[in-house]
N, C-alpha and C positions, 0 to 999 in steps of 0.2 A: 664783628669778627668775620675772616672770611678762610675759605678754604674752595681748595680746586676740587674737582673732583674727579678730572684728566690727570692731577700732578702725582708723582710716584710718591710711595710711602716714605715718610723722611724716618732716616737715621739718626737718632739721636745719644750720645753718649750721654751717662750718668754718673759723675764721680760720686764717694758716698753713699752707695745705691745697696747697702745694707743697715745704714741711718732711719731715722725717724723720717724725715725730709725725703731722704733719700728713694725709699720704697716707695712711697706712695706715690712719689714723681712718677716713681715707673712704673706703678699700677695706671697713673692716668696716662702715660703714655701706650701704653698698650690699648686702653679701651678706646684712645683714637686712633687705635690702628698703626702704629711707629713700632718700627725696630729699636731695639735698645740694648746696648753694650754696656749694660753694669760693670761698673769698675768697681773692683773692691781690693779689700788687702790678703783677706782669708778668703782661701777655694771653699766652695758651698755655702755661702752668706749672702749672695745675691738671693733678692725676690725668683721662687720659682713659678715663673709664667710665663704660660706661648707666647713668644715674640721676642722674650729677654734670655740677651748671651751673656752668661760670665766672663768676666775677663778681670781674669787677675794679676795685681802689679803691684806699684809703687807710682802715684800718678804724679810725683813731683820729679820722676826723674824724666828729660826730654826723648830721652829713646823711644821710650813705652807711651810717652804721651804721642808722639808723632805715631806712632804706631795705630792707639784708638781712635784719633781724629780722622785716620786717612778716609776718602769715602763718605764723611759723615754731612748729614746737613744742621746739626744745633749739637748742642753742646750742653750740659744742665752742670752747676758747678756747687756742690752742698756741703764741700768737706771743709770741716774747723775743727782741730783737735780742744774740745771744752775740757776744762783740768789741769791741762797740763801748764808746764811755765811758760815764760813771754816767751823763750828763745825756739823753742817746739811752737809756738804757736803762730810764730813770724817766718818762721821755715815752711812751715805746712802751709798755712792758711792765707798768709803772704806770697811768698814764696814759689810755692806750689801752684796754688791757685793760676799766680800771672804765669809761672812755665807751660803748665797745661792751655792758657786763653793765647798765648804763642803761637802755641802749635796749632793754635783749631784757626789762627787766624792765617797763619802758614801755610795751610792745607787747605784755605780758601772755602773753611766751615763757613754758615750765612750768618747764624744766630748762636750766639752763648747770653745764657742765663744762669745769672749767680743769683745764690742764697746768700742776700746778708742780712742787716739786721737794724731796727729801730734803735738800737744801741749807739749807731753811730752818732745818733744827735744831740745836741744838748740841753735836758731836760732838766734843768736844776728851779729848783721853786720857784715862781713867778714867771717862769720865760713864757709860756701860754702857749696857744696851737705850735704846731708844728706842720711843718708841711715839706718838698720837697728843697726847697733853696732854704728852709734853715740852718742857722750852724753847728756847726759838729763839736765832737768833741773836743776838748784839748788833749794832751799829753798826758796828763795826770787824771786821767780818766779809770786808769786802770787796764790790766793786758785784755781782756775779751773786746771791748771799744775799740780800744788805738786799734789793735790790728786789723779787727774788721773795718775800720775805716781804710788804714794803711791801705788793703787788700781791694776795697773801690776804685780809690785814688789809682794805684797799680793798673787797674783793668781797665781804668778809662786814657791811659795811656797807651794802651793797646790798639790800634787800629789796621782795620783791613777786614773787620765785621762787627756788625750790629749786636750790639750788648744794651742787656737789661739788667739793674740792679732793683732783684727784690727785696722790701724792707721792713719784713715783719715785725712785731714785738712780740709777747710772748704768745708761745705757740702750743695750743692745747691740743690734746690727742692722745690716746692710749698708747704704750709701749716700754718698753723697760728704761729704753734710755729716755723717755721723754720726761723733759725737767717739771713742767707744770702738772701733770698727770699723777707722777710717782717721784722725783728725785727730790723735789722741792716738799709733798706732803711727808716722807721719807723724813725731811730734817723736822719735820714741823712736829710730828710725831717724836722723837728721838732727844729734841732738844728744847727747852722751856723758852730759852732767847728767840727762837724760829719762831716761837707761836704772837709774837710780839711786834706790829706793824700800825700804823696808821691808817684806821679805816677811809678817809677819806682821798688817798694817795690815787689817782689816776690808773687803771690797770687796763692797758691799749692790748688786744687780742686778738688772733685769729686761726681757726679750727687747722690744722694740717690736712683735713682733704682740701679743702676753701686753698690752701696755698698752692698744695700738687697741682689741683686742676690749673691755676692761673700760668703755674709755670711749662705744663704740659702743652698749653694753649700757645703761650710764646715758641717753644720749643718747636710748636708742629706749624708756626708760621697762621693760626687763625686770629694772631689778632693783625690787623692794617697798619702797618708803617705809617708815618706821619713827620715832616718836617717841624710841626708842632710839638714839645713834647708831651702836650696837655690831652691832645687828643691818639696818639702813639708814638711805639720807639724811632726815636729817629735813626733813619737808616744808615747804615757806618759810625755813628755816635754811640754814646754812652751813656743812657736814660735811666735813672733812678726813679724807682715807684713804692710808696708804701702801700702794703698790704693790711690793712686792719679792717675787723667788722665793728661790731657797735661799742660807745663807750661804759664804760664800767669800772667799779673802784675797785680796793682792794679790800672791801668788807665783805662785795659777796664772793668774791675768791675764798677769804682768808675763812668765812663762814661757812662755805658749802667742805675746805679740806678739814678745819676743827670737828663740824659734824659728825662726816663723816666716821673720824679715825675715834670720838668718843673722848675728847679732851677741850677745855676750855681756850677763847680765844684771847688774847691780851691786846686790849687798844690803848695807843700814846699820841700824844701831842706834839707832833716835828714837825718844821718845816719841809714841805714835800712839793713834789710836783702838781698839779691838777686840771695842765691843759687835756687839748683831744691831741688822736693823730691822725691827721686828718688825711683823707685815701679817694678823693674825689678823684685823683690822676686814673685811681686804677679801675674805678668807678669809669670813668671815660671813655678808657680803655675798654672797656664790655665787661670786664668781673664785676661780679656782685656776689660775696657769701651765702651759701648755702645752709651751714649749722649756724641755728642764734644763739643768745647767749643762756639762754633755758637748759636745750638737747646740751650744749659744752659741758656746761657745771652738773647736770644729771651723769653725766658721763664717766666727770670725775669720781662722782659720790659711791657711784655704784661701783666701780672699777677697787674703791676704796675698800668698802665693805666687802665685797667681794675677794677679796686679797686678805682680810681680816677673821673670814672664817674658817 
């Protein structure tokens, strides 16, 4: 990774930046010292810390986007409306997403980095690793896939700055909205079918600081360009990178939330996934996780109980 130490503090916009993803972006952008224009929808939802402006909008409309890009040098992109239907979610997360990557490329932004998602690939039982040129999904994937794929596709159409597609799986870390922490032990607790999974099913993970920091890094220009996409983004292109730490199944997932909450676990026999996803690009790249798979699942348990008393 490189960084100047002559070079001005880059400006970085954050859509989402009262998200899961979102805050923490902007926490690691501050601790390297970046400006940051939290974009959100509600006044007073921004992370409050020196260095971070609120700025409140609608970031799918072209005014207000042209507006937060002007001046800026990266662009961080996290917003996906989860929940809602395809047509909100092909607006926003589609939609949205490529109007705002317009304007930052319009406005002669250097780097946008998008949050998407290991979801886009296709992991159906037997396909095996995964890596970045594997295939995506189909159509009948279901709305959160298609569109986060849609919303790649989009952005790599884009040109006139250098884009990184982050591509997590799931993403542990405390917070209200976070689905693996609370939303997900929430059904497992709540519903007898939730507690019901295949212990052996592949479960590809990585900590949300472990992500912020990778994207804060891209954002503020520390990791090295590269014509390769093996060793960095290539410059004016559209570099896709999974983000995963180490593999693990869904027994000690599905074991450390059942513990927790004081309820039994139910294991079946299906046909499942059980490649890796494998994240040597990003490895390459200079990231390496921080939280292992111990401090994550401690994390949960406690967060659990915790909430429980």
């Amino acid at each position: 990774m490189t960084e100047s130490s002559t070079s001005p503090a880059p400006v970085v916009v954050v859509t989402g930046a009262n998200g899961l993803v979102g805050s923490h972006v902007c926490a690691a952008l501050v601790e390297r010292g970046a400006s940051v224009r939290a974009v959100v929808r509600r006044l007073g939802t921004a992370p409050a810390l020196p260095g971070v402006e609120e700025r409140v909008g609608d970031f799918t409309e072209p005014d207000f986007a042209a507006r937060e890009v002007e001046g800026a040098t990266a662009v961080v992109t996290t917003v996906h409306p989860m929940g809602k239907d395809l047509v909100a979610q092909y607006r926003v997360g589609v939609e949205g997403t490529a109007t705002f990557a317009r304007a930052a490329a319009k406005a002669g932004v250097e780097r946008l980095v998008h949050i998407s998602t290991a979801a886009v690939y296709d992991r159906s039982p037997g396909t095996g690793d995964v890596t970045e040129s594997s295939p995506l999904v189909g159509d009948n994937a279901g709305d959160y896939p298609v569109t986060k794929r849609d919303a790649d596709a989009a952005l790599a159409e884009i040109e006139g700055t250098t884009r990184v597609l982050l591509r997590p799986p799931a993403i542990l870390g405390p917070g209200e909205t976070s689905i693996w922490n609370t939303l997900r032990p929430a059904e497992v607790r709540d519903d007898p079918d939730a507690r019901r999974v295949n212990p052996d099913k592949t479960f590809p993970w990585v900590h949300v600081a472990d992500l912020a920091a990778f994207a804060a890094d891209l954002a503020c220009g520390r990791v090295s360009p590269s014509e390769d996409p093996t060793t960095g983004p290539v410059p004016g292109g559209c570099t896709p990178v999974n983000v995963a730490a180490g593999p693990a199944t869904w027994r000690v997932y599905h074991q450390t939330v059942t513990s927790a909450l004081g309820v039994e676990p139910e294991w079946e026999e299906t046909p499942v996934w059980t490649g890796q996803l494998r994240a040597e690009r990003a490895i390459a790249w200079g990231w390496g996780p921080r939280v292992d798979l111990a401090q994550a699942l401690a994390e949960i348990g406690e967060g659990l109980r915790e909430e429980s008393r």
